[in-house]
Structure formats: structure tokens, C-alpha cells
MDAnalysis code that builds the backbone (N, CA, C; Angstrom):
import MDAnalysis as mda
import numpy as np

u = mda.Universe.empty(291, n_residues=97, atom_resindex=np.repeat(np.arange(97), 3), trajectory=True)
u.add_TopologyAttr("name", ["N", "CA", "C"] * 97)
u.add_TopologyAttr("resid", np.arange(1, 98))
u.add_TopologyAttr("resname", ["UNK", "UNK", "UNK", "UNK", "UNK", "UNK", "UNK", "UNK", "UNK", "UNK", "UNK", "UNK", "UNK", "UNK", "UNK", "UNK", "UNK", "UNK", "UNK", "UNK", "UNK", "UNK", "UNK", "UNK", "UNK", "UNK", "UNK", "UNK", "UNK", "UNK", "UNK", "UNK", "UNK", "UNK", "UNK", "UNK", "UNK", "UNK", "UNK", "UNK", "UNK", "UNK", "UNK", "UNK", "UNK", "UNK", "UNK", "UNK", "UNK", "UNK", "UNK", "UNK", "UNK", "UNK", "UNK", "UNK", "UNK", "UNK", "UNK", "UNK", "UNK", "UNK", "UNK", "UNK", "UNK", "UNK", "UNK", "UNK", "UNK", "UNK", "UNK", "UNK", "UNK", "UNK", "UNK", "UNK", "UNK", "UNK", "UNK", "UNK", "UNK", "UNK", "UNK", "UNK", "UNK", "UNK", "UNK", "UNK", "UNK", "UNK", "UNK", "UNK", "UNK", "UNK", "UNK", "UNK", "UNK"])
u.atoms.positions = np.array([
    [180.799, 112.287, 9.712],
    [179.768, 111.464, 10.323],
    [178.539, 111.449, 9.396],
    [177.916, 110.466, 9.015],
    [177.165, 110.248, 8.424],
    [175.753, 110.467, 8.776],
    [174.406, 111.466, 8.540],
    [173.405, 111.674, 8.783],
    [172.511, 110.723, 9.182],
    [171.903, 110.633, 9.587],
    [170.502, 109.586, 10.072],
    [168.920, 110.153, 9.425],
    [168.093, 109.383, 8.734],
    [167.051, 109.666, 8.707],
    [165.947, 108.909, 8.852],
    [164.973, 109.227, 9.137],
    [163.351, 108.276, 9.644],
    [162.875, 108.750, 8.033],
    [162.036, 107.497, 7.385],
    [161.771, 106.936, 5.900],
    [160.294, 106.744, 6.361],
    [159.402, 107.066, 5.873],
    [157.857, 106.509, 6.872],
    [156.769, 106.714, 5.680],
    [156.523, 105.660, 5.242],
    [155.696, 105.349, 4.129],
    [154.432, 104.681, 4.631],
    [153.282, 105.434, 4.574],
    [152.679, 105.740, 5.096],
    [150.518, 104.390, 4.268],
    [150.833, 103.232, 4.398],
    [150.211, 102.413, 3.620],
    [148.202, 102.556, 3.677],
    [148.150, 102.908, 4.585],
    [146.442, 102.922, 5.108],
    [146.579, 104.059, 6.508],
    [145.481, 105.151, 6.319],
    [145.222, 105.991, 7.264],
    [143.906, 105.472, 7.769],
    [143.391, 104.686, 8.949],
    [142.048, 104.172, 9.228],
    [141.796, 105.330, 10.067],
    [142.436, 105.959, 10.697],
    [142.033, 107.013, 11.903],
    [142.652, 108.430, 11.902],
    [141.531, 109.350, 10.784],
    [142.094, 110.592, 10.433],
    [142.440, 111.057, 12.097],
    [141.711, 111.194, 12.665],
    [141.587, 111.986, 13.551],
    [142.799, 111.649, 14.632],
    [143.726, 110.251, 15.264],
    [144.400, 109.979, 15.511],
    [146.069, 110.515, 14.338],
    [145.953, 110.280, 13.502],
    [146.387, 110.691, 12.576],
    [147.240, 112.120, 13.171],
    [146.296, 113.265, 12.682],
    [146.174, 114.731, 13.330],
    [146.205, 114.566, 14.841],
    [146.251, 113.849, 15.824],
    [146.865, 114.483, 16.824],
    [148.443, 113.967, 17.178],
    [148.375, 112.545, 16.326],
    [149.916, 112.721, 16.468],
    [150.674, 113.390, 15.713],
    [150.559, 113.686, 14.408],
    [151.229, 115.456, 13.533],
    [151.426, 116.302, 14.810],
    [150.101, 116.618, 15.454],
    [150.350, 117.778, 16.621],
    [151.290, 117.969, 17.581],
    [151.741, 116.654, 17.787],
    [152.752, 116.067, 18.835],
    [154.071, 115.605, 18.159],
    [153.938, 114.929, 17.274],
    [155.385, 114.443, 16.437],
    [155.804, 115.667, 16.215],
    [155.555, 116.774, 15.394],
    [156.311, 117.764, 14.677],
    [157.280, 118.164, 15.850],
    [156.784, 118.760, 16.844],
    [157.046, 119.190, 17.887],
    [158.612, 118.415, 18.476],
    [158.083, 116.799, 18.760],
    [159.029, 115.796, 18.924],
    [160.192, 115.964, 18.708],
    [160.170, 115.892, 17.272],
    [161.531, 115.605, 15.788],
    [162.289, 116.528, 16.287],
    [161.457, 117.702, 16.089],
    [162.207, 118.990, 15.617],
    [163.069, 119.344, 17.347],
    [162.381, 119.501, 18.142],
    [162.958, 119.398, 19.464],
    [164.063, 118.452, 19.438],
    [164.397, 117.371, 18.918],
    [165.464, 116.609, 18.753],
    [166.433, 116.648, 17.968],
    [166.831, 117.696, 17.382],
    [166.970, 118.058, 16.069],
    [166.536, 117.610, 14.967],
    [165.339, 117.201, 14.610],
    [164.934, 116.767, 12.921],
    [164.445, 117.758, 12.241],
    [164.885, 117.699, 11.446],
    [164.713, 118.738, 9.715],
    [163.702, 117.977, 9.127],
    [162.377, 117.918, 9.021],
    [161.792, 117.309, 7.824],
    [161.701, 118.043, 6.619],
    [161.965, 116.878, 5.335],
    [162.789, 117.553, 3.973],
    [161.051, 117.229, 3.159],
    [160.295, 115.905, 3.893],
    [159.411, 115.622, 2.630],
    [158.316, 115.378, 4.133],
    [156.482, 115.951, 4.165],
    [155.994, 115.669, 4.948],
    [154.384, 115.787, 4.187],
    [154.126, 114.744, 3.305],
    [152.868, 114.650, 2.400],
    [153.375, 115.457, 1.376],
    [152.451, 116.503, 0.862],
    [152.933, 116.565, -0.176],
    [152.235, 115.832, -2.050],
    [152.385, 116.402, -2.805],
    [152.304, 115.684, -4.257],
    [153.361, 114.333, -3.877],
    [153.252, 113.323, -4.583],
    [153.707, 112.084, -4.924],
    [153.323, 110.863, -5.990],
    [153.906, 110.256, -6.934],
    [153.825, 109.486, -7.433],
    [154.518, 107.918, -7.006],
    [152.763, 107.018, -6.965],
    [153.402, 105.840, -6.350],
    [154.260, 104.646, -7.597],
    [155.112, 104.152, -7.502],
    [155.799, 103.617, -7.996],
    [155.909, 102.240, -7.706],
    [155.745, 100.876, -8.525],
    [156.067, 99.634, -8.427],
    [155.038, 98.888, -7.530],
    [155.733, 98.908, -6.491],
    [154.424, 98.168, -5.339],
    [154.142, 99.302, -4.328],
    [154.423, 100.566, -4.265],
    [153.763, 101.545, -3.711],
    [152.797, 101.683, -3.360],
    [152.039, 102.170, -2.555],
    [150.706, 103.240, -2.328],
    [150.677, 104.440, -1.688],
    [149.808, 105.541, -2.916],
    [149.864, 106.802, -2.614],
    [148.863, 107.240, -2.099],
    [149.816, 106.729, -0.776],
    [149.547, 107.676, 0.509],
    [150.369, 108.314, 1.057],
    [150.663, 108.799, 2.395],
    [151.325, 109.899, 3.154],
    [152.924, 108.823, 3.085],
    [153.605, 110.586, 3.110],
    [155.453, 109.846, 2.693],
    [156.347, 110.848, 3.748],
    [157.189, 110.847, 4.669],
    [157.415, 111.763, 5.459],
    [158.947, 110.895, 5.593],
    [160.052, 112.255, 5.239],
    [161.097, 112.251, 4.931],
    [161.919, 113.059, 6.123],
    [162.445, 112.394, 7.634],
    [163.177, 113.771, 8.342],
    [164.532, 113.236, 8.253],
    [165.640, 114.280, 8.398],
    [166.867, 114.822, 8.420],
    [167.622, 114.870, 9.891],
    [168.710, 114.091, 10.444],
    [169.227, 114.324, 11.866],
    [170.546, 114.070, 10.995],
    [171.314, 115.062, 12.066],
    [172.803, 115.454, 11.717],
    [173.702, 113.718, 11.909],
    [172.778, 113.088, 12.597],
    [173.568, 111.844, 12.816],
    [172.702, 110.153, 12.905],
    [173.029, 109.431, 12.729],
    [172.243, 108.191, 13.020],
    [171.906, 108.183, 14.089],
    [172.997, 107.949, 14.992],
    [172.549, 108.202, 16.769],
    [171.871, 109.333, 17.308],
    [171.365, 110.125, 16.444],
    [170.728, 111.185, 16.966],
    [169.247, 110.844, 16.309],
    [169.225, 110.062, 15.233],
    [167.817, 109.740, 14.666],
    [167.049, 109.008, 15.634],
    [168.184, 107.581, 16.076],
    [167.553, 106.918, 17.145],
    [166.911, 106.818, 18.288],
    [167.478, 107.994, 18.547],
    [167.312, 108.804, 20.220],
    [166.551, 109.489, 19.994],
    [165.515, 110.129, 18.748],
    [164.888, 110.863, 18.401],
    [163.555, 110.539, 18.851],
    [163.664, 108.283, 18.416],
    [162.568, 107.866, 18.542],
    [162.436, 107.478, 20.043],
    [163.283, 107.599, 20.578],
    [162.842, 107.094, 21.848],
    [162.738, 107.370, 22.508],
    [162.467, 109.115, 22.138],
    [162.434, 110.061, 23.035],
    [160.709, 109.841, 23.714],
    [161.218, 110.725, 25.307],
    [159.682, 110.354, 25.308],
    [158.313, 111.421, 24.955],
    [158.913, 112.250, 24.022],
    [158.211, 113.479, 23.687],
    [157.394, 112.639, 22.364],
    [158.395, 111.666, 21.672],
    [158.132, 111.248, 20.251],
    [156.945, 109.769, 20.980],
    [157.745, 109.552, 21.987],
    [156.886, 107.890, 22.225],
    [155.537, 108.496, 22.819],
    [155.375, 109.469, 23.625],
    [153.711, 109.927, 23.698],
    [153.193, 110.285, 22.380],
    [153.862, 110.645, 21.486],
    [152.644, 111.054, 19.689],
    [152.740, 109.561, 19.120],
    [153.518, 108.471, 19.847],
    [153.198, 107.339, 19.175],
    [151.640, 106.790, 19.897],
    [151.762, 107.229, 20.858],
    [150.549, 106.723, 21.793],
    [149.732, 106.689, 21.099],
    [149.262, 108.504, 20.768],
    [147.839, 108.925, 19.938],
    [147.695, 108.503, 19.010],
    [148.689, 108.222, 18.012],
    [148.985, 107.474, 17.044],
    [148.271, 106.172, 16.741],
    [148.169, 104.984, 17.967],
    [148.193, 103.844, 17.823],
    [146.992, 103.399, 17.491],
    [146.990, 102.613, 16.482],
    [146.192, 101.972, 15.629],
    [145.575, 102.615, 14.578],
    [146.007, 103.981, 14.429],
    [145.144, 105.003, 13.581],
    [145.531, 104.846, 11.783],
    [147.171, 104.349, 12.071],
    [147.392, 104.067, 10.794],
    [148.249, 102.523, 10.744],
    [148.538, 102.250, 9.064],
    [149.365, 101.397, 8.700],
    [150.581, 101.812, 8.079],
    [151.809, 101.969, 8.493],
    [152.655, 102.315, 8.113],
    [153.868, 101.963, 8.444],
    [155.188, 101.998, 7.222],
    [156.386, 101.536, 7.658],
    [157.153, 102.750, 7.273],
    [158.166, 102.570, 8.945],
    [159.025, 103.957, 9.415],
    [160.426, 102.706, 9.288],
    [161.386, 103.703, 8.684],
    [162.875, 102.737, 8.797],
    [163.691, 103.786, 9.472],
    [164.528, 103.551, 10.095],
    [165.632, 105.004, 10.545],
    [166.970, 104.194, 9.823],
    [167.605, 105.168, 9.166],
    [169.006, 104.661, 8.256],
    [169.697, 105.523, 8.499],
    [170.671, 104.892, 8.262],
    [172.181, 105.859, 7.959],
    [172.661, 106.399, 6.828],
    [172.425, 107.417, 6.406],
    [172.962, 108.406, 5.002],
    [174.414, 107.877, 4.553],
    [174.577, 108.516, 3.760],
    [175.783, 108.113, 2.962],
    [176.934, 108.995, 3.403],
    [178.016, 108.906, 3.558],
    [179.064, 110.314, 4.445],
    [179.465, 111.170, 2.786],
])
């Protein structure tokens, strides 16, 4: 079975402080769902049409388990605090078997 992971490239932070309370709440989320995060800020070099900003890389044993990750409602309340604080694109994919 092929892994699942959330990709979240992270373009404009307007609201540190929203920002930090959904970290407070997401980590919690993932990991309660089973997510492994492999990459969460960090050093980075932006590349091509990039911007270096925040890059957050998590790990689920399965696709269908990535999905359910997000829709959990532990993850959809840190989207709450979240909202509008940043600009960013999250993809959930399917790994390679």
C-alpha cells in the first residue's frame, strides 16, 4: 500500500500569531492521526518559482489515512485558528509503493 503525504508550501505568513496557534493544535492533530512529520521549517533553499518560506513535509502509512487526517475534526479546529493568517498551498498525494 502506498503512503500518503500532506506537501504544504507555505507562500506569505500575514498572521504570526494565528500562525502559532495553529502549530499548537495541528501538531497535536497529525500526529494523533498517525502523521510522522519528516520536514517542519527548517533551513531551505527556494528554487525556480519558489518562496522561502515555511515547507512542512508529513508521513501517513496510507493515502486514506492522510485524507482522514484532514478531516479530522481535531485538524479542522487548527484550521479555524489558522484562517486567514497565512497563504499557502497544502496537496495530500499518494507515495510511490
Amino acid at each position: 500500500m502506498a503512503k500518503g503525504y500532506w506537501m504544504s508550501a507555505y507562500r506569505e505568513i500575514i498572521n504570526a500569531d494565528k500562525l502559532a496557534a495553529y502549530v499548537a493544535l495541528a501538531g497535536t492533530a497529525v500526529q494523533s492521526n498517525g502523521g510522522r512529520f519528516l520536514v517542519r521549517g527548517g533551513q531551505m533553499q527556494s528554487k525556480e518559482d519558489a518562496v522561502a518560506e515555511r515547507t512542512v513535509l508529513v508521513e501517513f502509512d496510507s493515502y486514506e489515512q492522510a485524507l482522514a487526517a484532514y478531516e479530522s475534526p481535531a485538524y479542522q479546529e487548527a484550521l479555524k485558528a489558522l484562517d486567514g493568517g497565512v497563504v499557502r498551498d497544502l496537496r495530500i498525494v499518494e507515495g510511490v509503493d
